[in-house]
C-alpha positions as CSV (number, residue, x, y, z in Angstrom):
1,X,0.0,0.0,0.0
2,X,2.8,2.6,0.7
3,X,4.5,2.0,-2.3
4,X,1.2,2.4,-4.3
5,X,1.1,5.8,-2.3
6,X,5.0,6.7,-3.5
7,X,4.5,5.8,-6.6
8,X,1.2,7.9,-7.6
9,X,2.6,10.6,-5.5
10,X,5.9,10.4,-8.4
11,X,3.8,10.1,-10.9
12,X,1.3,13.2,-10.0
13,X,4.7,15.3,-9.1
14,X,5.4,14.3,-12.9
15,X,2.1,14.9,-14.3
16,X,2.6,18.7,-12.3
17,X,5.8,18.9,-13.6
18,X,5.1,18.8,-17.2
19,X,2.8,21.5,-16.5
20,X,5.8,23.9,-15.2
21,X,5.2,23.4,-11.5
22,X,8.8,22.3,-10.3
23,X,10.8,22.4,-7.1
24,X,8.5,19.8,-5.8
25,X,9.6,17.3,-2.8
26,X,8.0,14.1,-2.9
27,X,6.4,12.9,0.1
28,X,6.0,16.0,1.3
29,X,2.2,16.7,2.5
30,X,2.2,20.2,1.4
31,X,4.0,20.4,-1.7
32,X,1.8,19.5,-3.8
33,X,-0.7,22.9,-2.1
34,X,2.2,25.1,-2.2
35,X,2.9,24.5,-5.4
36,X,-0.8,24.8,-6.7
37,X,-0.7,28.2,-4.6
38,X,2.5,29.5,-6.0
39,X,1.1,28.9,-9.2
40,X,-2.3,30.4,-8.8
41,X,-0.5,33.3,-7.4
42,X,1.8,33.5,-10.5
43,X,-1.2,33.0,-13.0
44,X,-2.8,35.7,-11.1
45,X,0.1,38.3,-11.5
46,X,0.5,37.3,-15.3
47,X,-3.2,38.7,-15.9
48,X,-2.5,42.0,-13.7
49,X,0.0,42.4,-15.5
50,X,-1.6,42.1,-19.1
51,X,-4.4,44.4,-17.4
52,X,-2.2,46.9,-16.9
53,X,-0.7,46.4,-20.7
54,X,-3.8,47.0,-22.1
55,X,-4.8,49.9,-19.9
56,X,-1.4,51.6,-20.4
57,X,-1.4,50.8,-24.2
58,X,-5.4,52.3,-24.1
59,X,-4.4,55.5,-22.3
60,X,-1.2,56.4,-24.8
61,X,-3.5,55.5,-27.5
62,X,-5.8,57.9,-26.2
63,X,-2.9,60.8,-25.6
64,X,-1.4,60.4,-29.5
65,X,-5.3,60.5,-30.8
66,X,-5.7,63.6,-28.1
67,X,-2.5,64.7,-29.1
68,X,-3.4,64.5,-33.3
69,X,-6.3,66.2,-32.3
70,X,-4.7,69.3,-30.9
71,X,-1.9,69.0,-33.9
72,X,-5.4,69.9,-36.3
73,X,-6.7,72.6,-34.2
74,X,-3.5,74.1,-34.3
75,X,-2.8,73.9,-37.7
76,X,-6.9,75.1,-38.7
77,X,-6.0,78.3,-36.3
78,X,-2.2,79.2,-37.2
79,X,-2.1,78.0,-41.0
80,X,-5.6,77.6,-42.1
81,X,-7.1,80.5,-39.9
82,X,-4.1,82.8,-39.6
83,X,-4.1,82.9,-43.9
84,X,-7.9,83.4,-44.4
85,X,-8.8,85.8,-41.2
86,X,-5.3,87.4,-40.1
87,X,-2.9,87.6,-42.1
88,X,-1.2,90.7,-40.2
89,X,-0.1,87.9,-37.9
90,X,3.3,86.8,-38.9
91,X,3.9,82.6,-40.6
92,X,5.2,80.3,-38.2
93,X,8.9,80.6,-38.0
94,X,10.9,77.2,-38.0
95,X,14.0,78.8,-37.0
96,X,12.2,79.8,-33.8
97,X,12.5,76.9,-31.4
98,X,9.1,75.8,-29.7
99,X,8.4,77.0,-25.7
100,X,9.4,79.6,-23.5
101,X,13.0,81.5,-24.7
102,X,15.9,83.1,-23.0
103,X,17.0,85.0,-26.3
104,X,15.5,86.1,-28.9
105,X,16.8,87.9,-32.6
106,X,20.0,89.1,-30.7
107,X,18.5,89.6,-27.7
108,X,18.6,88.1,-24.3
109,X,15.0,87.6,-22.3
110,X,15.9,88.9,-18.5
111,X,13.8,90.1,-15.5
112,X,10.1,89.7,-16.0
113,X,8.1,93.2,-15.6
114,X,4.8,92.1,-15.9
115,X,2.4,88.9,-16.1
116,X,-1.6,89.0,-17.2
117,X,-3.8,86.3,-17.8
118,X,-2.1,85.0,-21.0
119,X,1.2,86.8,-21.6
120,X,4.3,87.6,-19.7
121,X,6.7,90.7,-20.4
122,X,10.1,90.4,-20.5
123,X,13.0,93.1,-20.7
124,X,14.9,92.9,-23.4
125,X,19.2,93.1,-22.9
126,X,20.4,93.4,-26.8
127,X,24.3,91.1,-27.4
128,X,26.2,93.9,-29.4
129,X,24.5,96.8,-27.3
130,X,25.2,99.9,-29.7
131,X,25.3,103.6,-28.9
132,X,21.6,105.6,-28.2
133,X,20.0,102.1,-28.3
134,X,16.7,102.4,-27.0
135,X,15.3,99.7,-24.4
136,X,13.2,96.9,-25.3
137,X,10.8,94.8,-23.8
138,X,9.3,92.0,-25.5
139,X,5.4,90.6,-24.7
140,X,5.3,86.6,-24.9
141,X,1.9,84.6,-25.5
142,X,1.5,81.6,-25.1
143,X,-1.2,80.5,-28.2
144,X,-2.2,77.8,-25.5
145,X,-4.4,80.1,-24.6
146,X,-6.1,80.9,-27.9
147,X,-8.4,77.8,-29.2
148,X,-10.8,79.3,-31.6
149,X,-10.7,81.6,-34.7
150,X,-12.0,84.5,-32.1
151,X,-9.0,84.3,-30.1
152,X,-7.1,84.3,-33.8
153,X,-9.3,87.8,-34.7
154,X,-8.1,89.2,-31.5
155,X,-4.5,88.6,-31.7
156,X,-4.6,89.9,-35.6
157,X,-6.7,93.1,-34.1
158,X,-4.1,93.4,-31.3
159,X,-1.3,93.5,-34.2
160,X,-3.3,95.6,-36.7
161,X,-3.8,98.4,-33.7
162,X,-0.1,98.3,-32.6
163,X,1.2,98.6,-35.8
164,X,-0.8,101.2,-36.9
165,X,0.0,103.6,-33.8
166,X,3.3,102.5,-34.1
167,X,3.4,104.1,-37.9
168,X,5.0,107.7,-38.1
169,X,1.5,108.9,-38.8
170,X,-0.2,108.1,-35.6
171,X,2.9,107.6,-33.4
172,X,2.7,109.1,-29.7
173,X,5.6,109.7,-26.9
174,X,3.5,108.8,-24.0
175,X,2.5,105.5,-26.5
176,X,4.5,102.3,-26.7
177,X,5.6,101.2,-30.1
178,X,5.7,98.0,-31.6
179,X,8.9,97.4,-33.7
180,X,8.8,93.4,-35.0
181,X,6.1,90.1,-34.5
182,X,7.6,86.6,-34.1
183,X,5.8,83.9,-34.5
184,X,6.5,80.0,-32.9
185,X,5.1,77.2,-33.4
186,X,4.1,77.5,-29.7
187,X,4.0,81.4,-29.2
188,X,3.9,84.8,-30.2
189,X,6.3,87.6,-29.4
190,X,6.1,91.6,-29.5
191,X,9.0,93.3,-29.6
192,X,7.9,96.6,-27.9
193,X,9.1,100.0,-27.0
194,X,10.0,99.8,-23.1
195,X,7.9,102.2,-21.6
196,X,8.9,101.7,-18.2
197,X,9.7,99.2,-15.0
198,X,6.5,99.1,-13.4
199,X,2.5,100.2,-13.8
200,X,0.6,102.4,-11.9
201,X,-0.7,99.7,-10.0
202,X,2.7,99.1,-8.2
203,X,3.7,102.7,-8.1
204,X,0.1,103.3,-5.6
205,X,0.9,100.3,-3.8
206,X,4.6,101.9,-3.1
207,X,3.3,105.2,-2.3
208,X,0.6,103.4,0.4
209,X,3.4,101.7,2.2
210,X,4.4,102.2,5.7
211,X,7.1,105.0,6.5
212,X,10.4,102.7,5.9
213,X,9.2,99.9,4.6
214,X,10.3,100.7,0.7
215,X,7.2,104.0,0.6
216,X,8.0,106.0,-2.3
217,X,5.5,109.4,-2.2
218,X,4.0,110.1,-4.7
219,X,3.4,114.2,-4.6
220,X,1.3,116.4,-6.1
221,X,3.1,117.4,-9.3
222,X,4.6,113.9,-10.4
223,X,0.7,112.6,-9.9
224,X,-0.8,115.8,-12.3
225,X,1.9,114.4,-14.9
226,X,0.8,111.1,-15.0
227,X,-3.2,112.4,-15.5
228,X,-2.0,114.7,-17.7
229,X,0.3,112.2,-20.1
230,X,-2.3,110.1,-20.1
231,X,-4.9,111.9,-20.5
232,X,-2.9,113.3,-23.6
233,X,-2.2,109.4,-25.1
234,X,-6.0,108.4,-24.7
235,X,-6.8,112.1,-26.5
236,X,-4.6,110.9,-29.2
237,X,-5.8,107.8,-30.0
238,X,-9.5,108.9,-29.9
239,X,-9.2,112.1,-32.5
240,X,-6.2,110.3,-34.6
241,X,-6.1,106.9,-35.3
242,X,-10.1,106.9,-33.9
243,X,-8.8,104.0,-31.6
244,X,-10.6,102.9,-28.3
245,X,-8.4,100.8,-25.8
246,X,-11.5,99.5,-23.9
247,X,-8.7,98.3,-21.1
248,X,-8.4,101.3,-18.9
249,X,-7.2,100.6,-15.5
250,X,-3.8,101.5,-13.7
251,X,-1.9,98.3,-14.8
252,X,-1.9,99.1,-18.3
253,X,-0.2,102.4,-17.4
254,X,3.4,102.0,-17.4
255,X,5.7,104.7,-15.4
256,X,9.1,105.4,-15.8
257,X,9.7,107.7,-12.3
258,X,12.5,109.6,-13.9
259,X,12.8,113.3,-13.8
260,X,12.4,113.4,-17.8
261,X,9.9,111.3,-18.0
Protein backbone atom coordinates (compact mmCIF):
# COMPACT_ATOMS: atom_id res chain seq x y z
CA UNK A 1 0.00 0.00 0.00
CA UNK A 2 2.81 2.65 0.65
CA UNK A 3 4.53 2.02 -2.34
CA UNK A 4 1.17 2.42 -4.30
CA UNK A 5 1.13 5.80 -2.34
CA UNK A 6 5.01 6.68 -3.50
CA UNK A 7 4.51 5.77 -6.63
CA UNK A 8 1.15 7.94 -7.57
CA UNK A 9 2.57 10.55 -5.52
CA UNK A 10 5.89 10.40 -8.42
CA UNK A 11 3.78 10.14 -10.87
CA UNK A 12 1.29 13.18 -9.99
CA UNK A 13 4.70 15.29 -9.12
CA UNK A 14 5.42 14.29 -12.93
CA UNK A 15 2.14 14.85 -14.26
CA UNK A 16 2.57 18.66 -12.31
CA UNK A 17 5.82 18.88 -13.58
CA UNK A 18 5.08 18.79 -17.21
CA UNK A 19 2.75 21.52 -16.49
CA UNK A 20 5.78 23.87 -15.20
CA UNK A 21 5.15 23.38 -11.48
CA UNK A 22 8.83 22.29 -10.30
CA UNK A 23 10.79 22.36 -7.08
CA UNK A 24 8.50 19.83 -5.78
CA UNK A 25 9.58 17.28 -2.84
CA UNK A 26 8.00 14.06 -2.94
CA UNK A 27 6.43 12.85 0.13
CA UNK A 28 6.05 15.97 1.31
CA UNK A 29 2.17 16.66 2.47
CA UNK A 30 2.18 20.22 1.42
CA UNK A 31 4.00 20.40 -1.69
CA UNK A 32 1.79 19.49 -3.80
CA UNK A 33 -0.68 22.94 -2.08
CA UNK A 34 2.23 25.10 -2.17
CA UNK A 35 2.93 24.46 -5.44
CA UNK A 36 -0.82 24.83 -6.66
CA UNK A 37 -0.69 28.23 -4.64
CA UNK A 38 2.49 29.53 -5.97
CA UNK A 39 1.05 28.85 -9.25
CA UNK A 40 -2.25 30.44 -8.80
CA UNK A 41 -0.49 33.27 -7.37
CA UNK A 42 1.75 33.53 -10.54
CA UNK A 43 -1.22 33.00 -12.96
CA UNK A 44 -2.76 35.70 -11.10
CA UNK A 45 0.06 38.30 -11.49
CA UNK A 46 0.47 37.34 -15.32
CA UNK A 47 -3.16 38.75 -15.85
CA UNK A 48 -2.51 41.99 -13.71
CA UNK A 49 0.02 42.42 -15.47
CA UNK A 50 -1.64 42.05 -19.14
CA UNK A 51 -4.40 44.45 -17.44
CA UNK A 52 -2.18 46.85 -16.91
CA UNK A 53 -0.68 46.41 -20.66
CA UNK A 54 -3.84 46.96 -22.06
CA UNK A 55 -4.77 49.88 -19.95
CA UNK A 56 -1.42 51.57 -20.40
CA UNK A 57 -1.36 50.77 -24.18
CA UNK A 58 -5.39 52.35 -24.14
CA UNK A 59 -4.43 55.45 -22.34
CA UNK A 60 -1.24 56.43 -24.77
CA UNK A 61 -3.54 55.48 -27.51
CA UNK A 62 -5.80 57.85 -26.21
CA UNK A 63 -2.88 60.77 -25.56
CA UNK A 64 -1.40 60.38 -29.46
CA UNK A 65 -5.28 60.50 -30.84
CA UNK A 66 -5.66 63.62 -28.12
CA UNK A 67 -2.48 64.71 -29.14
CA UNK A 68 -3.37 64.47 -33.26
CA UNK A 69 -6.33 66.20 -32.31
CA UNK A 70 -4.70 69.33 -30.87
CA UNK A 71 -1.90 68.96 -33.85
CA UNK A 72 -5.37 69.89 -36.32
CA UNK A 73 -6.67 72.56 -34.15
CA UNK A 74 -3.49 74.08 -34.26
CA UNK A 75 -2.80 73.89 -37.72
CA UNK A 76 -6.86 75.11 -38.66
CA UNK A 77 -5.95 78.27 -36.30
CA UNK A 78 -2.20 79.20 -37.18
CA UNK A 79 -2.07 77.99 -41.02
CA UNK A 80 -5.61 77.62 -42.11
CA UNK A 81 -7.05 80.47 -39.89
CA UNK A 82 -4.07 82.82 -39.62
CA UNK A 83 -4.06 82.86 -43.86
CA UNK A 84 -7.93 83.38 -44.44
CA UNK A 85 -8.77 85.82 -41.19
CA UNK A 86 -5.34 87.38 -40.09
CA UNK A 87 -2.93 87.57 -42.11
CA UNK A 88 -1.21 90.66 -40.22
CA UNK A 89 -0.08 87.86 -37.92
CA UNK A 90 3.30 86.78 -38.93
CA UNK A 91 3.87 82.63 -40.61
CA UNK A 92 5.23 80.32 -38.23
CA UNK A 93 8.89 80.62 -37.96
CA UNK A 94 10.86 77.18 -37.96
CA UNK A 95 13.97 78.75 -37.00
CA UNK A 96 12.17 79.82 -33.84
CA UNK A 97 12.51 76.91 -31.37
CA UNK A 98 9.10 75.82 -29.70
CA UNK A 99 8.42 76.99 -25.68
CA UNK A 100 9.42 79.55 -23.52
CA UNK A 101 12.95 81.45 -24.69
CA UNK A 102 15.91 83.06 -23.03
CA UNK A 103 17.02 84.96 -26.26
CA UNK A 104 15.49 86.10 -28.95
CA UNK A 105 16.85 87.88 -32.56
CA UNK A 106 20.05 89.08 -30.67
CA UNK A 107 18.52 89.55 -27.71
CA UNK A 108 18.61 88.15 -24.31
CA UNK A 109 14.99 87.57 -22.29
CA UNK A 110 15.92 88.94 -18.53
CA UNK A 111 13.76 90.08 -15.48
CA UNK A 112 10.06 89.66 -16.03
CA UNK A 113 8.14 93.25 -15.57
CA UNK A 114 4.78 92.06 -15.91
CA UNK A 115 2.39 88.93 -16.14
CA UNK A 116 -1.64 89.02 -17.21
CA UNK A 117 -3.82 86.26 -17.82
CA UNK A 118 -2.11 84.98 -20.99
CA UNK A 119 1.19 86.79 -21.63
CA UNK A 120 4.33 87.58 -19.68
CA UNK A 121 6.70 90.67 -20.43
CA UNK A 122 10.10 90.42 -20.53
CA UNK A 123 13.03 93.07 -20.71
CA UNK A 124 14.86 92.95 -23.37
CA UNK A 125 19.22 93.07 -22.93
CA UNK A 126 20.43 93.41 -26.81
CA UNK A 127 24.27 91.08 -27.45
CA UNK A 128 26.16 93.87 -29.38
CA UNK A 129 24.54 96.80 -27.29
CA UNK A 130 25.23 99.95 -29.73
CA UNK A 131 25.31 103.59 -28.87
CA UNK A 132 21.60 105.61 -28.18
CA UNK A 133 19.99 102.07 -28.25
CA UNK A 134 16.69 102.35 -27.02
CA UNK A 135 15.34 99.66 -24.37
CA UNK A 136 13.21 96.92 -25.32
CA UNK A 137 10.75 94.75 -23.83
CA UNK A 138 9.26 91.95 -25.46
CA UNK A 139 5.42 90.57 -24.68
CA UNK A 140 5.27 86.57 -24.95
CA UNK A 141 1.86 84.61 -25.47
CA UNK A 142 1.48 81.57 -25.13
CA UNK A 143 -1.17 80.52 -28.18
CA UNK A 144 -2.23 77.76 -25.53
CA UNK A 145 -4.43 80.07 -24.61
CA UNK A 146 -6.05 80.91 -27.89
CA UNK A 147 -8.38 77.77 -29.22
CA UNK A 148 -10.76 79.34 -31.62
CA UNK A 149 -10.70 81.62 -34.69
CA UNK A 150 -12.01 84.46 -32.14
CA UNK A 151 -8.99 84.26 -30.10
CA UNK A 152 -7.07 84.28 -33.78
CA UNK A 153 -9.33 87.77 -34.71
CA UNK A 154 -8.13 89.22 -31.54
CA UNK A 155 -4.49 88.64 -31.68
CA UNK A 156 -4.61 89.95 -35.56
CA UNK A 157 -6.73 93.07 -34.07
CA UNK A 158 -4.08 93.37 -31.25
CA UNK A 159 -1.34 93.48 -34.24
CA UNK A 160 -3.27 95.64 -36.73
CA UNK A 161 -3.84 98.42 -33.67
CA UNK A 162 -0.11 98.33 -32.60
CA UNK A 163 1.17 98.55 -35.84
CA UNK A 164 -0.84 101.17 -36.86
CA UNK A 165 -0.02 103.64 -33.82
CA UNK A 166 3.33 102.54 -34.12
CA UNK A 167 3.40 104.09 -37.87
CA UNK A 168 5.01 107.69 -38.08
CA UNK A 169 1.54 108.93 -38.85
CA UNK A 170 -0.20 108.13 -35.63
CA UNK A 171 2.91 107.59 -33.45
CA UNK A 172 2.66 109.10 -29.69
CA UNK A 173 5.61 109.69 -26.87
CA UNK A 174 3.50 108.80 -24.00
CA UNK A 175 2.47 105.49 -26.47
CA UNK A 176 4.52 102.30 -26.71
CA UNK A 177 5.56 101.23 -30.08
CA UNK A 178 5.71 97.95 -31.60
CA UNK A 179 8.91 97.41 -33.69
CA UNK A 180 8.83 93.45 -34.95
CA UNK A 181 6.13 90.10 -34.47
CA UNK A 182 7.63 86.62 -34.12
CA UNK A 183 5.83 83.86 -34.52
CA UNK A 184 6.49 79.96 -32.88
CA UNK A 185 5.15 77.21 -33.41
CA UNK A 186 4.10 77.48 -29.73
CA UNK A 187 3.98 81.42 -29.20
CA UNK A 188 3.91 84.78 -30.16
CA UNK A 189 6.26 87.60 -29.44
CA UNK A 190 6.07 91.60 -29.47
CA UNK A 191 8.99 93.31 -29.61
CA UNK A 192 7.87 96.59 -27.92
CA UNK A 193 9.06 100.04 -26.97
CA UNK A 194 9.97 99.84 -23.11
CA UNK A 195 7.89 102.24 -21.60
CA UNK A 196 8.92 101.74 -18.19
CA UNK A 197 9.71 99.25 -14.98
CA UNK A 198 6.46 99.09 -13.37
CA UNK A 199 2.47 100.22 -13.81
CA UNK A 200 0.62 102.42 -11.90
CA UNK A 201 -0.69 99.75 -9.98
CA UNK A 202 2.71 99.10 -8.24
CA UNK A 203 3.69 102.68 -8.09
CA UNK A 204 0.09 103.28 -5.63
CA UNK A 205 0.87 100.25 -3.84
CA UNK A 206 4.63 101.86 -3.09
CA UNK A 207 3.26 105.19 -2.32
CA UNK A 208 0.60 103.44 0.42
CA UNK A 209 3.39 101.67 2.23
CA UNK A 210 4.36 102.23 5.68
CA UNK A 211 7.14 104.97 6.49
CA UNK A 212 10.45 102.67 5.86
CA UNK A 213 9.17 99.93 4.60
CA UNK A 214 10.33 100.69 0.68
CA UNK A 215 7.25 103.96 0.62
CA UNK A 216 7.99 105.98 -2.31
CA UNK A 217 5.52 109.43 -2.19
CA UNK A 218 3.98 110.11 -4.65
CA UNK A 219 3.39 114.18 -4.65
CA UNK A 220 1.25 116.45 -6.14
CA UNK A 221 3.09 117.43 -9.32
CA UNK A 222 4.58 113.88 -10.38
CA UNK A 223 0.70 112.57 -9.89
CA UNK A 224 -0.84 115.82 -12.28
CA UNK A 225 1.93 114.38 -14.86
CA UNK A 226 0.76 111.14 -15.02
CA UNK A 227 -3.24 112.35 -15.46
CA UNK A 228 -1.95 114.65 -17.66
CA UNK A 229 0.34 112.23 -20.10
CA UNK A 230 -2.33 110.07 -20.07
CA UNK A 231 -4.95 111.90 -20.50
CA UNK A 232 -2.86 113.34 -23.63
CA UNK A 233 -2.19 109.42 -25.08
CA UNK A 234 -5.96 108.36 -24.67
CA UNK A 235 -6.75 112.08 -26.46
CA UNK A 236 -4.57 110.86 -29.22
CA UNK A 237 -5.81 107.82 -30.04
CA UNK A 238 -9.49 108.88 -29.93
CA UNK A 239 -9.25 112.09 -32.49
CA UNK A 240 -6.16 110.32 -34.63
CA UNK A 241 -6.07 106.87 -35.35
CA UNK A 242 -10.12 106.93 -33.88
CA UNK A 243 -8.83 104.00 -31.61
CA UNK A 244 -10.57 102.86 -28.26
CA UNK A 245 -8.43 100.77 -25.82
CA UNK A 246 -11.52 99.53 -23.86
CA UNK A 247 -8.70 98.34 -21.09
CA UNK A 248 -8.37 101.32 -18.87
CA UNK A 249 -7.16 100.58 -15.53
CA UNK A 250 -3.80 101.46 -13.65
CA UNK A 251 -1.92 98.26 -14.77
CA UNK A 252 -1.88 99.11 -18.31
CA UNK A 253 -0.25 102.39 -17.41
CA UNK A 254 3.35 101.95 -17.42
CA UNK A 255 5.69 104.67 -15.35
CA UNK A 256 9.10 105.43 -15.81
CA UNK A 257 9.71 107.72 -12.25
CA UNK A 258 12.48 109.64 -13.86
CA UNK A 259 12.76 113.33 -13.82
CA UNK A 260 12.37 113.36 -17.76
CA UNK A 261 9.89 111.28 -18.04
Amino acid sequence: GIADAERAAVLSCSELQELGLDGIIPGQPEGHRLAMAVRAKLHHLANMSRSLTEVVTSRRSRAEYANYIRECIDFMLWEYGRTRIASSIPPINPDIPSGELSHLDGYDLTSILGRGHFSVVYKLEPRDWAANQQQQVVKVLNKASIRDLTGVKSVRRQIEVMTAISSDRWSHPNIVKLYQTYHSATHIFFRMEFGGPENQYRRLIARDKEEGAGRRPLPMLRALAIIEQAMQALHHLHVGPKICHRDLKSENYILRDDPDS
